[in-house]
C-alpha positions as CSV (number, residue, x, y, z in Angstrom):
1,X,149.6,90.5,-161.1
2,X,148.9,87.5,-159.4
3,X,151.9,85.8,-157.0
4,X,152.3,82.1,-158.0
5,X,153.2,81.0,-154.6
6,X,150.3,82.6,-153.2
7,X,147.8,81.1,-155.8
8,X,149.3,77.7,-155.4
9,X,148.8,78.2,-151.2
10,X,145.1,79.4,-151.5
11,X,144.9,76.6,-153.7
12,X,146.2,74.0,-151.4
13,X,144.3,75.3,-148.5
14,X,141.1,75.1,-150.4
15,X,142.3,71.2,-151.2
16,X,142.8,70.6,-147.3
17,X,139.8,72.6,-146.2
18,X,137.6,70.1,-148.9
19,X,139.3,66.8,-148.0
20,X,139.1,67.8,-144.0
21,X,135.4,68.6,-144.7
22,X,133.7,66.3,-147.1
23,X,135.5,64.0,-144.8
24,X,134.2,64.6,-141.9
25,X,130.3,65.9,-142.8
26,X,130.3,64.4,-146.2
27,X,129.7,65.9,-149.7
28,X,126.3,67.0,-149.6
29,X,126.0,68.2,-145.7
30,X,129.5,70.7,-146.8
31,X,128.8,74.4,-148.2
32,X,130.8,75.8,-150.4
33,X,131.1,79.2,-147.5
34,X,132.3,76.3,-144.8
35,X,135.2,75.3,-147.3
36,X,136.3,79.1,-148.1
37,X,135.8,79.6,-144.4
38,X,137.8,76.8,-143.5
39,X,140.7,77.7,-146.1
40,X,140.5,81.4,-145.3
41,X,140.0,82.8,-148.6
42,X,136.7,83.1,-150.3
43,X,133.9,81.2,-152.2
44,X,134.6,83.4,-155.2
45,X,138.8,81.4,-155.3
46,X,137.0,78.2,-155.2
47,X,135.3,78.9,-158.3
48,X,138.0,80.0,-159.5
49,X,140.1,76.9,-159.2
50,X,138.1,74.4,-159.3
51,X,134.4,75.7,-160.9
52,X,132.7,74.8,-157.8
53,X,131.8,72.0,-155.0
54,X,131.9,69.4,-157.2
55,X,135.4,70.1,-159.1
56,X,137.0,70.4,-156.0
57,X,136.2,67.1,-155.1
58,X,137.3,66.1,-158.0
59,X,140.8,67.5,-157.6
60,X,141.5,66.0,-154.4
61,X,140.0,62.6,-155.8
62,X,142.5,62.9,-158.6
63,X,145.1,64.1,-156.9
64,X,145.0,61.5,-154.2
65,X,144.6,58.7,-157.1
66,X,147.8,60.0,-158.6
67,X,149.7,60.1,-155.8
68,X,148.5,56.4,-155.1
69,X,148.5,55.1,-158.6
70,X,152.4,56.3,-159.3
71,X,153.6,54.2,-155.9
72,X,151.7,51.2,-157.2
73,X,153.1,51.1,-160.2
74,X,156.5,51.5,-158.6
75,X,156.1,48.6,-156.7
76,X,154.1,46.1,-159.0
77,X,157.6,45.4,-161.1
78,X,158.8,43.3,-158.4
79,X,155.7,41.3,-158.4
80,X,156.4,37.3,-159.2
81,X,153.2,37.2,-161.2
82,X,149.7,38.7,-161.6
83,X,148.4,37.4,-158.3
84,X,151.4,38.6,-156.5
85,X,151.3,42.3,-157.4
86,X,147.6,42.3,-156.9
87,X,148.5,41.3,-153.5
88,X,150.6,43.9,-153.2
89,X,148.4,46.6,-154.7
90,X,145.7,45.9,-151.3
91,X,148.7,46.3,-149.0
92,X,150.1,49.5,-150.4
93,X,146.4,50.8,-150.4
94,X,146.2,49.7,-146.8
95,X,149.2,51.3,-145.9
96,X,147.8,54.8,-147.4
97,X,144.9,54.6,-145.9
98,X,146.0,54.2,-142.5
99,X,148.2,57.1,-143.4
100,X,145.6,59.0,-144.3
101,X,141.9,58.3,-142.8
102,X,140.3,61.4,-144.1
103,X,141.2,60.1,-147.9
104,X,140.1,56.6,-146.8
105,X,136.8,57.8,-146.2
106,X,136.3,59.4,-149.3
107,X,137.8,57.1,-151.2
108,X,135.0,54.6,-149.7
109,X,131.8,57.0,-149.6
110,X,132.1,59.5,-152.0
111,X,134.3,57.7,-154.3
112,X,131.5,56.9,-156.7
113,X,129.1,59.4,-156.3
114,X,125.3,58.9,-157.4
115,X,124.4,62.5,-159.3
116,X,121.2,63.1,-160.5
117,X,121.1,59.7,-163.3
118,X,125.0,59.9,-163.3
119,X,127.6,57.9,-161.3
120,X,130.7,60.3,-161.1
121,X,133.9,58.2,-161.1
122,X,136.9,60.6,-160.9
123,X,139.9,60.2,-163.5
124,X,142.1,58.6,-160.7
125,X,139.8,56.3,-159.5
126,X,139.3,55.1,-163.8
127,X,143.2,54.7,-163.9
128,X,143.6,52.5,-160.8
129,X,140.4,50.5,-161.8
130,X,142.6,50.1,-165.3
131,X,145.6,48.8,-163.9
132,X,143.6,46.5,-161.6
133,X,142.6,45.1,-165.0
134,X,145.8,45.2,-166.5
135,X,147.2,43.1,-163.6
136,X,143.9,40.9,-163.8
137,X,145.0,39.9,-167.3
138,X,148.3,39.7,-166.9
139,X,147.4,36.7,-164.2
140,X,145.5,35.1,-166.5
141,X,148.5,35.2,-169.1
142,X,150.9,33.8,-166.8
143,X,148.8,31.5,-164.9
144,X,148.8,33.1,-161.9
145,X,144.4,33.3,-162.3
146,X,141.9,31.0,-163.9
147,X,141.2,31.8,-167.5
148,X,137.1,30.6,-166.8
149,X,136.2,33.4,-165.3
150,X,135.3,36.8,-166.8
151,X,137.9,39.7,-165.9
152,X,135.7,41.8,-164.6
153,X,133.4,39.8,-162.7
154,X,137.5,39.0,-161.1
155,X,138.0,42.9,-160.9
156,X,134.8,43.6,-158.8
157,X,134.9,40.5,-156.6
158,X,138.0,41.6,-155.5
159,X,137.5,45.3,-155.1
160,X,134.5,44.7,-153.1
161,X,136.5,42.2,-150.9
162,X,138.8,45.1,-149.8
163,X,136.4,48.0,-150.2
164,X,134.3,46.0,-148.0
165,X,136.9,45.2,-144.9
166,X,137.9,48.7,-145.2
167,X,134.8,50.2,-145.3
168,X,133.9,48.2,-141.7
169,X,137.0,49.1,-139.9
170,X,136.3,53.1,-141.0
171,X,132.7,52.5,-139.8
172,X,133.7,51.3,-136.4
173,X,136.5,53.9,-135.7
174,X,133.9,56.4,-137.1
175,X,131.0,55.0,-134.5
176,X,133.8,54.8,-131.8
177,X,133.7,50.8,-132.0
178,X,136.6,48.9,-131.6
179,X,138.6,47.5,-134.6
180,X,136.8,44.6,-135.8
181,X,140.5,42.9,-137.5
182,X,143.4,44.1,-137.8
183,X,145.7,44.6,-141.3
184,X,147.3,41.5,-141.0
185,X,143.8,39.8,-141.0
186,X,142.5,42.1,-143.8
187,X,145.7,40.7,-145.6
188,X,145.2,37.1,-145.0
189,X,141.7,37.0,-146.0
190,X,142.1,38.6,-149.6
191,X,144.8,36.6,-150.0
192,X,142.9,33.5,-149.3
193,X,140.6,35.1,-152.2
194,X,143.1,35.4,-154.3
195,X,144.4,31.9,-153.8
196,X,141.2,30.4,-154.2
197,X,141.2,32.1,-158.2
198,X,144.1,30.5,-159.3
199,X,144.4,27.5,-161.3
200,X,143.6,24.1,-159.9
């Protein structure tokens, strides 16, 4: 008989090991032995849990999703309008990202992974590109955004605005370059975005 508490700790550990990992070589350059090795239990568990390389990935995409998506969507209630919680959503995912820079990074370079002729998106990811929309629309209903321009062409140019800022400031603490802004500057150029895409 298997102990639960024991399952759920070789578990966890296999979930740390990945993140630490795929973080720090990257997807591809990490074996499958380097993660059981690193967890100290054995490739045979990680197959077990998660069916391989590629579902534990998964897991700790979804997992850090969830965890991200349910304190977003505690917050966004106190947002004035559409605009507003959108504003918010970039500072909470700041603020979790400089919590947590090995999720950051995979977040920003393995987040949508190129598979043979697929892009992988995991089933966190989907959800918090959802709500983006949700909140998108719900701008345009209160007239917080312009209604003449296409929601989703909205939803990328402003996931690209913060990917991309993020994605330089991991890049220079990863080449051992100093911080090219700081959050409050990250902050005040979105929002200057933002601002620009509401109603004359």
């Amino acid at each position: 008989m298997i102990d639960g508490d024991s399952t759920q700790t070789s578990r966890s550990r296999l979930l740390a090991a990945g993140k630490h990992l795929f973080s720090r070589f990257g997807y591809e350059q990490t074996s499958t032995s380097a993660i059981a090795r690193d967890a100290g239990t054995s490739e045979s568990q990680l197959v077990r849990y998660f069916g391989g390389k590629s579902g534990l990935l998964e897991a700790i995409f979804n997992e850090s999703w969830s965890s991200l998506n349910e304190d977003i969507r505690a917050h966004i209630g106190e947002s004035e309008h559409g605009r507003d919680a959108i504003r918010r959503v970039v500072g909470l995912v700041i603020e979790a990202f400089n919590r947590d820079h090995e999720m950051a990074f995979l977040f920003l370079f393995e987040g949508r992974r190129v598979r043979g002729q697929e892009v992988t998106l995991s089933q966190g990811f989907r959800s918090f590109y959802d709500l983006i929309h949700q909140l998108i629309h719900r701008g345009q209903k209160d007239g917080s955004f312009r209604r003449d321009v296409n929601e989703a062409a909205l939803a990328s140019a402003m996931l690209g605005c913060a990917e991309g800022m993020i994605r330089e400031r991991l890049i220079a603490e990863r080449t051992g370059q100093a911080n090219p802004f700081d959050d409050e500057m990250l902050q005040r150029v979105f929002s200057s975005m933002l601002d620009g895409l509401a109603p004359a």
